[in-house]
Every structure is written in structure tokens, then in C-alpha cells.
N, C-alpha and C positions, 0 to 999 in steps of 0.2 A: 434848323434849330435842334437843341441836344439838352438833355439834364446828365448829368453827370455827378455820381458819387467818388468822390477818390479818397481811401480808406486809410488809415495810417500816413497821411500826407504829406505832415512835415513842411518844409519849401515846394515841394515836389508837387506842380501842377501836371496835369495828364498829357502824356503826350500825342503830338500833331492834333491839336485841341483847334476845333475851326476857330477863327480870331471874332469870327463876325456876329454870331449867335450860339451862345452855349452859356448852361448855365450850371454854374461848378459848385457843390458843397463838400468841403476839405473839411475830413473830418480826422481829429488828432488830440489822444488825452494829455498831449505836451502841449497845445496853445493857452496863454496865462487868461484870456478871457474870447469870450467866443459869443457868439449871434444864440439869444437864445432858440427856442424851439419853433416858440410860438411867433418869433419876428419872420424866423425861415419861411414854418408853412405860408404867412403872409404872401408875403417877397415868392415863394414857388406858386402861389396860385394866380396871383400875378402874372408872371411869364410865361406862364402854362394858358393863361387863360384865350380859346379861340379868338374874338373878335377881335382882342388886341395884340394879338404874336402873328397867328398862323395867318389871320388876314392878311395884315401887312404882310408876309413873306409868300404871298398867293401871287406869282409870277415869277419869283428870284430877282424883284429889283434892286441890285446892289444897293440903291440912296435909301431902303429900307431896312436893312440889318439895322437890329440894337445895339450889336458888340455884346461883351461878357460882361456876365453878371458874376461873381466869385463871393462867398459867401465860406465861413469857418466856425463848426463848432469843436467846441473842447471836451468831447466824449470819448466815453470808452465805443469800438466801432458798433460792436454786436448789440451794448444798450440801444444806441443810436437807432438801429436798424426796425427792433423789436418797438421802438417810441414812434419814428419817424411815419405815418401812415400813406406817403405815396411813393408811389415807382419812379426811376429813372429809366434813360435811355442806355447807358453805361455804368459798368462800378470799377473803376481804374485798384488796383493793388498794388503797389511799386514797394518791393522789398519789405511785404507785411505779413503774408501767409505763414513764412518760415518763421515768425513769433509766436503762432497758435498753437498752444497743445494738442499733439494729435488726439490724446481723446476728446478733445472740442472742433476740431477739424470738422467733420460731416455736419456737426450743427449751424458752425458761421456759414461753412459752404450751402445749407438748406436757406440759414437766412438772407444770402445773399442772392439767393431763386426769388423768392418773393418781394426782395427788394426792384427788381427787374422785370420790368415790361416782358412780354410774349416775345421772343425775337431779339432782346436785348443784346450788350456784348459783355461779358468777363474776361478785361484785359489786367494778366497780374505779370509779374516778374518777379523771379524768386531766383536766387544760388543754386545752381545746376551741381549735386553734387556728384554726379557721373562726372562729370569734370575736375571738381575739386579730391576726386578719390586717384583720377588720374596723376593730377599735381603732386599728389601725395605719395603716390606709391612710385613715380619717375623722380623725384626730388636727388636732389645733392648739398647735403648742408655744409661742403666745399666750394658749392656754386655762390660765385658773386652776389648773386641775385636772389641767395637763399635769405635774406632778412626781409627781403621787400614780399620774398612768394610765402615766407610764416606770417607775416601780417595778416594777408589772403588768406589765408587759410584759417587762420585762427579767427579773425572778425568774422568770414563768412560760415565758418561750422559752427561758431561757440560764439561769439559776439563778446559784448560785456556782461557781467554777471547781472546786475540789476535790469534790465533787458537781451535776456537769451536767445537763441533761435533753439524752437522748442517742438520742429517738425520738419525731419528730412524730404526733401522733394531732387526727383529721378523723373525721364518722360514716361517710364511705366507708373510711380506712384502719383504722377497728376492725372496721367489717366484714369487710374484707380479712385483715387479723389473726388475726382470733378465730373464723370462720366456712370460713377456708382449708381447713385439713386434716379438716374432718368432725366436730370430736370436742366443740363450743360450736355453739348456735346461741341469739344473741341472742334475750332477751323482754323487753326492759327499755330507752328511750334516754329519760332527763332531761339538756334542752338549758340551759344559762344557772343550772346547778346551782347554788347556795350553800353554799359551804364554803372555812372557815375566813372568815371575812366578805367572802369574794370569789366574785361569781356568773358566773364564767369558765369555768367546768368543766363537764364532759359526765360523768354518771353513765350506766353501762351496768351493765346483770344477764345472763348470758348461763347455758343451760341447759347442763348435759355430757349429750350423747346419745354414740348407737354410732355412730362412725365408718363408714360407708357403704361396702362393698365396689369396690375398684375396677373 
């Protein structure tokens, strides 16, 4: 069994998500109406709850899975985080970090420490722009292929204006990131990732450990 939070959602359910038990809250300030707060905690105490989850799943007898529970609020993520009072097992980010201002950067990323169990995982995927600076500086805007690679380029460094990408990420700045204050340490870098039929993107998994005494 698994809780999972997936940030910035969209369609975008978490990937290689078990089918049999997990229970998903997508959370995304574009859905038109959404599960309030107070139905979630309900519905998560529920599923969390030992006698009736982890009992039944005390052996692995396949004819006892629940299957997924999927659940959607419509917040802003970081409200969400700071409102929501319990932990998950995962916090899925699929092409959402690169929206954060980096002077807001170290705060989502603190509150996404305490959103996570001891041991937890932060799986995100963001535009690799070691990659994209590649594209950029090898480019030919002779080449056939230059309207489809300005696309790429343009959506993935700048996006739309009413929704910008508002924080460069490189595998030294997510190191830097995510490894700064103690509370992540990366176990996970897929470079040239595919997703969404574009293999531009840097998948990272990063573990939550104890924050390290100063």
C-alpha cells in the first residue's frame, strides 16, 4: 500500500503507480471543482487506517488488494501542503518545479520534507536545461527541423506567459536544491528522460532522510 501526493497534476497520474493499492491525491489549481479538505482527511484516514488496510494486506493475498483510491483537490500546491496535516509515502512532481520561483524554491522543497514520511521518495521531472542549452547553441535555423526544435525550446525555457517556467534546473542545481538543507538526498538521475513525447527532461528520485545536526 502507498499514499501519494502528485503536485501540479493536471491528467498526469504518477508514474509505474501499483494498480492494486495506492492512494493518490492530485493536486492542481486548474481543476473546476475538487474533494474538499475535510472529505480527503476522511477518505485518507480510512485507508490508512491498520485494522482495515494493512490487516488485510498481512500475507500479500492478491483476492485482498482494494485497488486505487484517486482523489483531486483544486489548490494552490504549497497552500495544500502547509493545510493538509498528514504524510504520504511519495510526492510525484511531473513538470512543476520549473514553475516555482527560485526565491520560493528552498521553501516548497522544505515543505515537501514534511510533507513525507522518514524514508519517503521525491520523484519530480523537470526540463534538463544542460540539454536544452545544448539544442540551442548546436541549432541550425536552415535545419528542417528547426520549427519543431524552437517549439522545444521555447515552451520548455519560457513556456506561456500566464504560466512561465520561473526556475532553471541543471543536475548540479538540483543537487543544490534538493540536497542543500539535509532533509533529500538524491538516489535516482535519468538524463534524456521521455515524457510527454519529448526526451528533454531529467528525472530525479531523491530519498527524505534526518536532517543532519548542525
Amino acid at each position: 500500500m502507498a499514499t501519494i501526493l502528485n503536485l501540479g497534476a493536471g491528467k498526469q497520474l504518477p508514474l509505474n503507480m501499483d494498480p492494486r493499492n495506492t492512494f493518490v491525491v492530485n493536486v492542481d489549481k486548474s481543476y473546476g471543482s475538487d474533494t474538499g479538505l475535510a472529505q480527503l482527511t476522511t477518505e485518507y484516514r480510512k485507508w490508512t487506517e491498520p485494522e482495515t488496510i494493512h490487516g488485510e494486506l498481512k500475507g500479500g493475498d492478491p483476492s485482498k488488494f482494494r485497488g486505487n483510491m484517486i482523489m483531486y483537490i483544486g489548490m494552490d500546491a504549497a497552500e495544500f501542503i502547509e493545510r493538509f496535516p498528514f504524510k504520504f509515502d511519495m510526492i510525484c512532481a511531473y513538470r512543476f518545479m520549473e514553475h516555482i520561483k527560485y526565491s520560493d524554491l528552498s521553501y516548497v522543497i522544505y515543505l515537501m520534507s514534511t510533507a513525507l514520511h522518514m524514508g519517503g521518495i521525491l520523484d519530480i521531472i523537470v526540463p534538463d536545461y544542460d540539454e536544452l542549452a545544448r539544442m540551442l547553441l548546436d541549432e541550425d535555423v536552415n535545419n528542417p527541423k528547426f520549427e519543431y526544435n524552437n517549439i522545444v525550446l521555447t515552451t520548455e525555457m519560457l513556456n506561456e506567459p500566464n504560466d512561465p517556467h520561473a526556475s532553471i534546473w541543471t543536475e548540479q542545481r538540483a543537487v543544490k536544491y534538493l540536497e542543500h538543507e539535509g532533509r533529500f538526498r538524491i538516489t535516482s538521475r535519468v538524463f534524456k528522460f521521455r515524457f510527454d513525447e519529448r526526451n528533454i527532461y531529467m528525472r530525479l528520485q531523491a530519498k527524505r532522510v534526518e536532517a543532519s545536526p548542525e
